[in-house]
C-alpha positions in Angstrom: -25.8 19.0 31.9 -29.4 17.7 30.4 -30.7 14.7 28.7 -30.8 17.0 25.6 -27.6 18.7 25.8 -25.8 14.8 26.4 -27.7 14.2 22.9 -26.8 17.1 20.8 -23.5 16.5 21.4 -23.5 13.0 20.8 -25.3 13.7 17.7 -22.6 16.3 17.0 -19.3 14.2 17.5 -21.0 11.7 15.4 -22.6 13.8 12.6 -18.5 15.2 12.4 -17.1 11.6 12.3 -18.8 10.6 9.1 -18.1 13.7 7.4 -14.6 13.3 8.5 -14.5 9.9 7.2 -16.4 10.7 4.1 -13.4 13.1 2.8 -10.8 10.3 3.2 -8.3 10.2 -0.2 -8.0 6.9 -2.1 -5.0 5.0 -0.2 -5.6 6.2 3.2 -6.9 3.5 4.6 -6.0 1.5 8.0 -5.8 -1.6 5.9 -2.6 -3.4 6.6 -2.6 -5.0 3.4 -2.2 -1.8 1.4 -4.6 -2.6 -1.5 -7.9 -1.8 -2.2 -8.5 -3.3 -5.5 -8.1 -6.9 -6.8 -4.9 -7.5 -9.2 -3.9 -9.6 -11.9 -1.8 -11.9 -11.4 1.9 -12.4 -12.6 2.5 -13.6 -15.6 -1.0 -13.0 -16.7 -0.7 -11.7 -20.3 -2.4 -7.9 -20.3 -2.2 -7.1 -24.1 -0.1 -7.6 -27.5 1.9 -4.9 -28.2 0.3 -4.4 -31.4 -3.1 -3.5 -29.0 -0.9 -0.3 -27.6 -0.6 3.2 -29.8 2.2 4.8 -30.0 1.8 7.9 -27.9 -0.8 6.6 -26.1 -2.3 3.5 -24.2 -5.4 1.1 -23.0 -7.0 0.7 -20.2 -7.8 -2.6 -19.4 -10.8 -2.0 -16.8 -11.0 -6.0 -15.4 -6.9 -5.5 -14.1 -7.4 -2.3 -13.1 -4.1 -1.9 -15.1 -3.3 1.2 -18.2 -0.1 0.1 -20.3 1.2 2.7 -22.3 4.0 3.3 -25.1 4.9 7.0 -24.5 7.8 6.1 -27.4 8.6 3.4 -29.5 8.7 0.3 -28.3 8.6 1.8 -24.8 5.7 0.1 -22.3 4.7 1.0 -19.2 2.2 0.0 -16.4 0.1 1.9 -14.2 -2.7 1.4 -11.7 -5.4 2.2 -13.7 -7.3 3.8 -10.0 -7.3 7.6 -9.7 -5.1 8.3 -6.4 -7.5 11.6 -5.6 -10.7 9.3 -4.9 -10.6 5.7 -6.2 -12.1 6.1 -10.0 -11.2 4.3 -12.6 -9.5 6.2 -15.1 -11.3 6.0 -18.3 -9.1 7.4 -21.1 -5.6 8.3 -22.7 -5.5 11.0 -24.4 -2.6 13.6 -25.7 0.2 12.1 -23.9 -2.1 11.7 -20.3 -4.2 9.3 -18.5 -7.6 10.8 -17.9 -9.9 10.1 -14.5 -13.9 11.2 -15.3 -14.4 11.8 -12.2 -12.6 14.9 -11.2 -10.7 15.7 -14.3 -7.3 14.5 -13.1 -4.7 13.6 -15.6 -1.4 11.5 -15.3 1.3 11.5 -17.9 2.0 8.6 -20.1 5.4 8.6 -19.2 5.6 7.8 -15.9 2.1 8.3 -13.8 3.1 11.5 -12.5 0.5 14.3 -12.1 -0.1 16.7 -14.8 -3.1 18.6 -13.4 -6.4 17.9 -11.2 -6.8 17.4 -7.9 -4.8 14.2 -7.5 -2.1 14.1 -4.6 0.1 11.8 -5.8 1.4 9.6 -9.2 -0.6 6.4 -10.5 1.4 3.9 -8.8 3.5 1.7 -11.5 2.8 -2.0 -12.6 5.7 -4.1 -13.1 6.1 -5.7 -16.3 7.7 -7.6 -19.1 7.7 -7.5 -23.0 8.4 -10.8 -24.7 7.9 -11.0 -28.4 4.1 -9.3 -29.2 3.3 -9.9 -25.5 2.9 -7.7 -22.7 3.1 -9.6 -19.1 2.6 -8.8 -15.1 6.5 -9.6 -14.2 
């Protein structure tokens, strides 16, 4: 073997590591910690219920938190980060969560999939409703 053959295929096995870790999916990561965004913290009020349509939801970009009220006086929490590559979803719309990024939508309901290329659900916030008040449990 030569000098430039050694090269190329360094060059090679390295050109195919960093397109191999350029394709990595939001959540696949060696982190032990299991997060890779910063969360509110419990007990931190998020919104009044008066803030959340019926039917719909906010987004509340600095929590990285959507709470939504698919029925009456029904709230839910979701992680407000696409699981297909880490954008922030950036609306609710027609009963679904909508990511800009690659035009994957997550129901209202309960964060599953409803088209797009997302592999899995928005992962779910735990909350509490006290009054007008909408809390991290």
């Amino acid at each position: 073997m030569t000098d430039s053959s050694t090269r190329r295929t360094v060059l090679a096995t390295g050109a195919a590591a960093a397109l191999t870790a350029g394709c990595s999916k939001y959540g696949d990561s060696n982190d032990s910690s299991g997060s890779s965004s910063v969360k509110a913290s419990g007990g931190q009020e998020l919104a009044k219920t008066s803030d959340i349509p019926v039917g719909g939801g906010k987004i509340l970009k600095d929590q990285k938190i959507v709470v939504t009220q698919p029925k009456k006086d029904e709230f839910k929490a979701f992680s407000a980060i696409c699981t297909h590559q880490g954008c922030t979803v950036s609306t609710v719309a027609n009963g679904t969560i909508d990511c800009p990024c690659h035009g994957s939508k997550f129901k209202i309901a309960d964060g599953s999939v409803a088209g797009g290329p997302a592999p899995k659900p928005l992962p779910a916030e735990q909350i509490t409703v006290e009054g007008n008040s909408i809390r991290l449990a």
